[in-house]
N, C-alpha and C positions, 0 to 999 in steps of 0.2 A: 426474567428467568436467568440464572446465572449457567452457565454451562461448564463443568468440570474442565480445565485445561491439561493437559497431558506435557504440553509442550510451553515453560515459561518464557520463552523469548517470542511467540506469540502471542499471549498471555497480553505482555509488555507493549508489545505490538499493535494490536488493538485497543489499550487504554488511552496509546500515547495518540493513536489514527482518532479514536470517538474526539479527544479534547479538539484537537485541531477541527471536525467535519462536525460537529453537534448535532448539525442540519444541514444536512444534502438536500438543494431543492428538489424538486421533479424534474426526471432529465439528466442529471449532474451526475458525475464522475468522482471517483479518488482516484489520481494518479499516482501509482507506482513504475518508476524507472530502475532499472538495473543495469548495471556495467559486468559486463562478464570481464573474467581474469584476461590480463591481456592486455597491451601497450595498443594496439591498430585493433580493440574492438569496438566497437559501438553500441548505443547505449541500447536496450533493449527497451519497451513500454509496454503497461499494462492499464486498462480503466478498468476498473468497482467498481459495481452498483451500490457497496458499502462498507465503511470502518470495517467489518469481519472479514469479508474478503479480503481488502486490500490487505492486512496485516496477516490473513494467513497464506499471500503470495509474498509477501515481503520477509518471514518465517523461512517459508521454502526456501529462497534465495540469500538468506543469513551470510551465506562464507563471500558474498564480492560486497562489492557496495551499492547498497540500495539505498534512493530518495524517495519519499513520499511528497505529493504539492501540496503546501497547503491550503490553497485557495481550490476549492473542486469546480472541475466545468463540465462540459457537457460530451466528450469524448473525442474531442477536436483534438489535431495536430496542433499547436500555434506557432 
């Protein structure tokens, strides 16, 4: 089922999050990290349960810099 996007950096977001995570095992995480603006902040972190989420938290946070992992794990710090 395709779901009408509103927002195309989103959109882009979750095509580019699916190719990386294809398959999430059971358990497994997408990590999304953000940097807030700012010389002395640190990095913020987020786990998914999936490509939809993670790219419509990594959307939200569009204006710093956001990485996504792309190896998914299991919601571990490492």
């Amino acid at each position: 089922m395709n779901i009408p996007y509103v927002n195309p950096r989103e959109r882009d977001a979750e095509q580019f999050l699916k190719l990386l995570h294809h398959k999430i095992g059971a358990g497994e995480r997408s990590e999304v990290r953000h940097k807030p603006s700012g010389e002395d902040r640190l990095m913020c972190r987020k786990f998914c349960v999936d490509p939809t989420e993670a790219a419509w938290y990594a959307a939200l946070l569009a204006c710093g810099e956001v990485y996504a992992d792309a190896a998914p794990g299991r919601g571990e710090v490492r």
